[in-house]
VOBA-1610 file (N, C-alpha, C; in pm, whole numbers, padded with zeros to 5 digits, always signed):
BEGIN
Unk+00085-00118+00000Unk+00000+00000+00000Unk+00089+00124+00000Unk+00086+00174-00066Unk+00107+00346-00083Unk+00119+00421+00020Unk+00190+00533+00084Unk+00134+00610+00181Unk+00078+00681+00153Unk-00019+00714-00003Unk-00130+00804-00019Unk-00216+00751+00002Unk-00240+00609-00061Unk-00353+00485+00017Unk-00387+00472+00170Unk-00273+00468+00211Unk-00237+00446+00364Unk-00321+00518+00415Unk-00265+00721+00367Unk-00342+00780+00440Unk-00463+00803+00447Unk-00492+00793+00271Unk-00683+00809+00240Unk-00728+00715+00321Unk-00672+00635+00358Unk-00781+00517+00421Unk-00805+00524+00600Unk-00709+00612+00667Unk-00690+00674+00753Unk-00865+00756+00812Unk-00903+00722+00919Unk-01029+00815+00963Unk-01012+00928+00994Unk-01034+01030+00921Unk-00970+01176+00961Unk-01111+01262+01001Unk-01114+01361+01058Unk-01213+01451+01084Unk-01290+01526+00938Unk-01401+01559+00953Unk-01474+01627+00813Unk-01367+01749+00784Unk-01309+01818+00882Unk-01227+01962+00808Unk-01084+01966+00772Unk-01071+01807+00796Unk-00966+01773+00711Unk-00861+01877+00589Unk-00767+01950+00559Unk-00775+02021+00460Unk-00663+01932+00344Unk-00734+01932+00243Unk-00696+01862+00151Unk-00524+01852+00092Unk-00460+01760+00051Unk-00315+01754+00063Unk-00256+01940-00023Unk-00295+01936-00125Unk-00268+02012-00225Unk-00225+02186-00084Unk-00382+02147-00020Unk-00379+02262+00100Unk-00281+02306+00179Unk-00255+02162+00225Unk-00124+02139+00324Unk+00009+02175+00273Unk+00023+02130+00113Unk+00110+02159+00052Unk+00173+02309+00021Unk+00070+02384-00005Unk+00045+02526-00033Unk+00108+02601+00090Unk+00042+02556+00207Unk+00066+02618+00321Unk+00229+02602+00418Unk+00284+02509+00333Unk+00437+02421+00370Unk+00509+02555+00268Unk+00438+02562+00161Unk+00561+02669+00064Unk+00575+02785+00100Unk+00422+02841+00159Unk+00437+02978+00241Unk+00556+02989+00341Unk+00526+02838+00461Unk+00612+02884+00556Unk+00721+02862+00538Unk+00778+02739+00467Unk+00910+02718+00447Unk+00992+02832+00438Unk+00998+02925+00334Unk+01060+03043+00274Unk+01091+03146+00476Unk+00919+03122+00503Unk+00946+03228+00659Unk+01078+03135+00732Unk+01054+03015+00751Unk+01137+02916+00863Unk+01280+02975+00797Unk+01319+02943+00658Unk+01458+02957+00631Unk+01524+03096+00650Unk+01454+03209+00657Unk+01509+03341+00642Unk+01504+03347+00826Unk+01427+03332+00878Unk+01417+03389+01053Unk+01502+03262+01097Unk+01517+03124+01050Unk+01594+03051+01154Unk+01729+03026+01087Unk+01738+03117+00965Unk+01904+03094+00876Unk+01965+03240+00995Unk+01864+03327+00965Unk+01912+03450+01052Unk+02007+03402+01198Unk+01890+03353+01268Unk+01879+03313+01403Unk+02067+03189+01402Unk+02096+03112+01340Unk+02149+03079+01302Unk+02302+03199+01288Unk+02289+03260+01215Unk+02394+03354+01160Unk+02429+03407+01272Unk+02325+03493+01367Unk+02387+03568+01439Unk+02463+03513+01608Unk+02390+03341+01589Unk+02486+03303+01708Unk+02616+03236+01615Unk+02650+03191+01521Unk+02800+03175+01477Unk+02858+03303+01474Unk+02796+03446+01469Unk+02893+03507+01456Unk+02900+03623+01590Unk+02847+03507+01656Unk+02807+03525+01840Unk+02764+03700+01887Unk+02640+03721+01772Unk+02577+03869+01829Unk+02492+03804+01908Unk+02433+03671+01916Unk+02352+03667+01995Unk+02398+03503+02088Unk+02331+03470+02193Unk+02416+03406+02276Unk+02372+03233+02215Unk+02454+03145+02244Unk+02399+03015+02142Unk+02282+02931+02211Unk+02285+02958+02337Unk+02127+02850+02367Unk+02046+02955+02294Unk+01998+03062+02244Unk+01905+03114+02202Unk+01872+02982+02034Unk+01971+02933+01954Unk+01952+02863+01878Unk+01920+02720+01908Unk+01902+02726+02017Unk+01886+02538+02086Unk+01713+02583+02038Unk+01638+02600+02063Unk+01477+02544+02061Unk+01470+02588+01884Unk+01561+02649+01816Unk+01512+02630+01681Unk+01607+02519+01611Unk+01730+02495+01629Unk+01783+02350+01600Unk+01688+02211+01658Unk+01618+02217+01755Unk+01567+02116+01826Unk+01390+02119+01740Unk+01368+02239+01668Unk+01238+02224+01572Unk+01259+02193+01433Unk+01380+02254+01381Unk+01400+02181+01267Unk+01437+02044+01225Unk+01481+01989+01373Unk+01486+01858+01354Unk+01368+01783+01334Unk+01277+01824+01441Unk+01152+01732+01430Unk+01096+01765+01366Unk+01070+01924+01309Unk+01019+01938+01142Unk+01064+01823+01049Unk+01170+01822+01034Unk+01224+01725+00894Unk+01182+01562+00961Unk+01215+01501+01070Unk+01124+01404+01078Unk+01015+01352+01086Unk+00901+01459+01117Unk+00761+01467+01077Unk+00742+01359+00970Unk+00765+01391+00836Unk+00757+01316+00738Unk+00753+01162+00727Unk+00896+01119+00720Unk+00942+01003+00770Unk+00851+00949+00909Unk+00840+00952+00999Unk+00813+00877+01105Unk+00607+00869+01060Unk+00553+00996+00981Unk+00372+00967+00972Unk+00370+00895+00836Unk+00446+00951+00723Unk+00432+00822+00567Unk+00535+00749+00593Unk+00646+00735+00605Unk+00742+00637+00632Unk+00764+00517+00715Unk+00722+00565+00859Unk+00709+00460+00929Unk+00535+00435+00976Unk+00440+00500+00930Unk+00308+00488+00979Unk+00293+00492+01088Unk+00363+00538+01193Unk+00371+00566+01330Unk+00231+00679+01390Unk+00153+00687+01392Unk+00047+00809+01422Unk+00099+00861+01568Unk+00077+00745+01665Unk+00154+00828+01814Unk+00303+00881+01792Unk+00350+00832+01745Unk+00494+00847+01722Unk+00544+00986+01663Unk+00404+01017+01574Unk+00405+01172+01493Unk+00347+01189+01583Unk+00243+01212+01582Unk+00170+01320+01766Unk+00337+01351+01851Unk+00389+01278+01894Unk+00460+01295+01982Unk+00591+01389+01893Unk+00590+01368+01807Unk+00692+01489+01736Unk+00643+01601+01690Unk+00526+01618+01621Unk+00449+01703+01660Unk+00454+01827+01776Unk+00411+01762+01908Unk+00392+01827+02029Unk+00537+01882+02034Unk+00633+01826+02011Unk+00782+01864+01997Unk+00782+02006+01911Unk+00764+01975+01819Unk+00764+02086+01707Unk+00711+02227+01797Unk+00581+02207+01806Unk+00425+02305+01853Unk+00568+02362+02014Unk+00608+02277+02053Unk+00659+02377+02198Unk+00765+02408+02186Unk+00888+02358+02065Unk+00969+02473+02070Unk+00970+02539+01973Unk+00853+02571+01879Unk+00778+02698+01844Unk+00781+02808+01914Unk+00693+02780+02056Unk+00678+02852+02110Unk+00841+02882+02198Unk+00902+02814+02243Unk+01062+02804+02310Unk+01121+02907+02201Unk+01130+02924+02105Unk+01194+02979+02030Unk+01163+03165+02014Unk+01051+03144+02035Unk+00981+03259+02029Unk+01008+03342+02132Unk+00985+03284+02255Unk+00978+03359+02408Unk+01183+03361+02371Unk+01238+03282+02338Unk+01413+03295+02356Unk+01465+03394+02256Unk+01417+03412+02125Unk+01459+03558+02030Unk+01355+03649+02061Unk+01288+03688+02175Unk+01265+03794+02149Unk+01318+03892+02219Unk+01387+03876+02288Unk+01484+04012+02347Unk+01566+04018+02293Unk+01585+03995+02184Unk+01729+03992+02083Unk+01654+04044+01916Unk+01567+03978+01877Unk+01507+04041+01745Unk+01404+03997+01744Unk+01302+04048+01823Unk+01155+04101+01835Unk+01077+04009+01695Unk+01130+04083+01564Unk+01072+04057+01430Unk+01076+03888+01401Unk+01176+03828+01454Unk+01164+03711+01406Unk+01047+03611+01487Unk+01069+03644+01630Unk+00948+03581+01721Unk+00850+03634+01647Unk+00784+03748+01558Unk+00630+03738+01542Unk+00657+03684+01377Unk+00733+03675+01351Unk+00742+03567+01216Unk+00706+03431+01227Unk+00720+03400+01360Unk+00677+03293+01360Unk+00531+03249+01379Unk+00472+03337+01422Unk+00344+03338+01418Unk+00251+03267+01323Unk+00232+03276+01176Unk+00196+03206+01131Unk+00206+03040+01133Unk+00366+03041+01145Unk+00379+02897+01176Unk+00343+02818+01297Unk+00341+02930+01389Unk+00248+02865+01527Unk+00115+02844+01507Unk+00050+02899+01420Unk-00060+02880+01379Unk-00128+02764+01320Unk+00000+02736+01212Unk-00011+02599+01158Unk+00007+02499+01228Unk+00054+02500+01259Unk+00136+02360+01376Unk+00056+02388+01462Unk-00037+02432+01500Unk-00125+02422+01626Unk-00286+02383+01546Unk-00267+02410+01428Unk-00402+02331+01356Unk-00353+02145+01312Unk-00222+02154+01223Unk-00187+02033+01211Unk-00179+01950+01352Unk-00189+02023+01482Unk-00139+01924+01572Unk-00291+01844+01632Unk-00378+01929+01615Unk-00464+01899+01638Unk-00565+01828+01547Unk-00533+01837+01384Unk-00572+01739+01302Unk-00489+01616+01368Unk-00365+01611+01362Unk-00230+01478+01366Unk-00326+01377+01492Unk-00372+01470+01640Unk-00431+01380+01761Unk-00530+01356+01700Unk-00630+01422+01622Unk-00765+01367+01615Unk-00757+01242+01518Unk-00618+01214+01422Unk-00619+01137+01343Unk-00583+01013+01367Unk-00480+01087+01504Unk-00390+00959+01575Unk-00502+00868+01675Unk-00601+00963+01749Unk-00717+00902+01870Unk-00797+00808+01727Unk-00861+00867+01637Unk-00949+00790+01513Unk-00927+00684+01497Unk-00771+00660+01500Unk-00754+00554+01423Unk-00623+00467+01528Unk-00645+00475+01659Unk-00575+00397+01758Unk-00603+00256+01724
//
Protein backbone atom coordinates (compact mmCIF):
# COMPACT_ATOMS: atom_id res chain seq x y z
CA UNK A 1 0.00 0.00 0.00
CA UNK A 2 1.07 3.46 -0.83
CA UNK A 3 1.34 6.10 1.81
CA UNK A 4 -1.30 8.04 -0.19
CA UNK A 5 -3.53 4.85 0.17
CA UNK A 6 -2.37 4.46 3.64
CA UNK A 7 -3.42 7.80 4.40
CA UNK A 8 -6.83 8.09 2.40
CA UNK A 9 -7.81 5.17 4.21
CA UNK A 10 -6.90 6.74 7.53
CA UNK A 11 -10.29 8.15 9.63
CA UNK A 12 -9.70 11.76 9.61
CA UNK A 13 -12.13 14.51 10.84
CA UNK A 14 -14.74 16.27 8.13
CA UNK A 15 -12.27 19.62 8.08
CA UNK A 16 -9.66 17.73 7.11
CA UNK A 17 -7.75 20.21 4.60
CA UNK A 18 -6.96 18.62 1.51
CA UNK A 19 -3.15 17.54 0.63
CA UNK A 20 -2.68 20.12 -2.25
CA UNK A 21 -3.79 22.62 1.00
CA UNK A 22 -1.24 21.39 3.24
CA UNK A 23 1.10 21.59 0.52
CA UNK A 24 0.45 25.26 -0.33
CA UNK A 25 0.66 26.18 3.21
CA UNK A 26 4.37 24.21 3.70
CA UNK A 27 5.61 26.69 0.64
CA UNK A 28 4.37 29.78 2.41
CA UNK A 29 6.12 28.84 5.56
CA UNK A 30 9.10 27.18 4.47
CA UNK A 31 10.60 30.43 2.74
CA UNK A 32 9.46 32.28 6.59
CA UNK A 33 11.37 29.16 8.63
CA UNK A 34 14.58 29.57 6.31
CA UNK A 35 15.09 33.41 6.42
CA UNK A 36 14.17 33.89 10.53
CA UNK A 37 15.94 30.51 11.54
CA UNK A 38 19.04 30.94 8.76
CA UNK A 39 19.12 34.50 10.52
CA UNK A 40 18.79 33.13 14.03
CA UNK A 41 21.49 30.79 13.02
CA UNK A 42 23.94 33.54 11.60
CA UNK A 43 23.87 35.68 14.39
CA UNK A 44 24.86 33.03 17.08
CA UNK A 45 28.00 31.75 14.77
CA UNK A 46 28.93 35.07 14.56
CA UNK A 47 28.07 35.25 18.40
CA UNK A 48 25.77 38.69 18.29
CA UNK A 49 23.52 36.67 19.95
CA UNK A 50 24.16 34.06 22.76
CA UNK A 51 23.99 30.15 21.42
CA UNK A 52 21.27 28.50 23.67
CA UNK A 53 19.05 31.14 22.02
CA UNK A 54 19.52 28.63 18.78
CA UNK A 55 18.86 25.38 20.86
CA UNK A 56 14.77 25.44 20.61
CA UNK A 57 15.12 26.30 16.81
CA UNK A 58 17.83 23.50 16.00
CA UNK A 59 15.67 21.16 18.26
CA UNK A 60 12.38 22.24 15.72
CA UNK A 61 14.00 21.81 12.67
CA UNK A 62 14.86 18.58 13.54
CA UNK A 63 11.52 17.32 14.30
CA UNK A 64 10.19 19.38 11.42
CA UNK A 65 12.24 17.25 8.94
CA UNK A 66 11.24 14.04 10.78
CA UNK A 67 7.61 14.67 10.77
CA UNK A 68 7.57 13.16 7.38
CA UNK A 69 9.42 10.03 7.70
CA UNK A 70 8.13 8.77 11.05
CA UNK A 71 3.72 9.67 9.72
CA UNK A 72 4.32 8.22 5.67
CA UNK A 73 7.42 6.37 6.32
CA UNK A 74 7.09 4.60 9.29
CA UNK A 75 3.08 4.88 9.79
CA UNK A 76 3.71 5.66 13.30
CA UNK A 77 0.47 8.09 14.22
CA UNK A 78 1.54 8.28 18.14
CA UNK A 79 4.94 8.47 17.22
CA UNK A 80 4.05 11.72 14.93
CA UNK A 81 1.70 13.20 17.66
CA UNK A 82 4.60 12.95 19.82
CA UNK A 83 6.92 14.89 17.36
CA UNK A 84 4.49 17.03 16.60
CA UNK A 85 3.92 18.27 20.29
CA UNK A 86 7.82 18.64 19.97
CA UNK A 87 7.64 20.86 17.07
CA UNK A 88 4.25 23.05 18.53
CA UNK A 89 6.59 23.77 21.98
CA UNK A 90 9.69 24.73 20.70
CA UNK A 91 7.78 26.98 18.44
CA UNK A 92 6.78 28.52 21.10
CA UNK A 93 10.62 28.04 23.10
CA UNK A 94 11.94 29.79 20.30
CA UNK A 95 9.81 32.59 20.29
CA UNK A 96 9.78 33.59 24.08
CA UNK A 97 14.13 32.95 23.56
CA UNK A 98 14.59 35.58 20.30
CA UNK A 99 12.65 37.94 21.49
CA UNK A 100 14.84 40.12 23.47
CA UNK A 101 17.29 39.92 20.83
CA UNK A 102 15.07 40.41 17.45
CA UNK A 103 11.55 41.01 18.35
CA UNK A 104 10.72 40.57 14.30
CA UNK A 105 11.64 37.11 14.06
CA UNK A 106 9.48 35.81 17.21
CA UNK A 107 6.30 37.38 15.42
CA UNK A 108 7.42 35.67 12.16
CA UNK A 109 6.77 32.93 13.60
CA UNK A 110 3.44 33.38 14.18
CA UNK A 111 1.96 32.06 11.31
CA UNK A 112 3.79 28.97 11.76
CA UNK A 113 2.48 28.65 15.27
CA UNK A 114 -0.60 28.80 13.79
CA UNK A 115 -0.11 25.99 11.58
CA UNK A 116 1.36 23.60 13.76
CA UNK A 117 -1.25 24.22 16.26
CA UNK A 118 -4.02 23.31 13.56
CA UNK A 119 -1.87 20.33 12.11
CA UNK A 120 -1.39 19.24 15.72
CA UNK A 121 -4.64 18.99 16.38
CA UNK A 122 -5.72 17.39 13.02
CA UNK A 123 -2.30 14.78 13.66
CA UNK A 124 -4.31 13.80 17.61
CA UNK A 125 -7.65 13.67 16.15
CA UNK A 126 -6.19 11.37 13.43
CA UNK A 127 -3.90 9.59 15.75
CA UNK A 128 -7.17 9.02 18.70
CA UNK A 129 -9.49 7.90 15.13
CA UNK A 130 -7.54 5.54 14.23
CA UNK A 131 -5.75 3.97 17.58
Amino acid sequence: MTWRDWYDALEKPAWTPEPLTIGTIWQILYPIILVTFGYVFYRVIRKQIPWPVAIPFAINLIANIVFTPIQFGLRNLPLAALDITIVWITIVWSMKAIWPHHRWIALAQIPYLIWVTIASVLQFSITWNNW
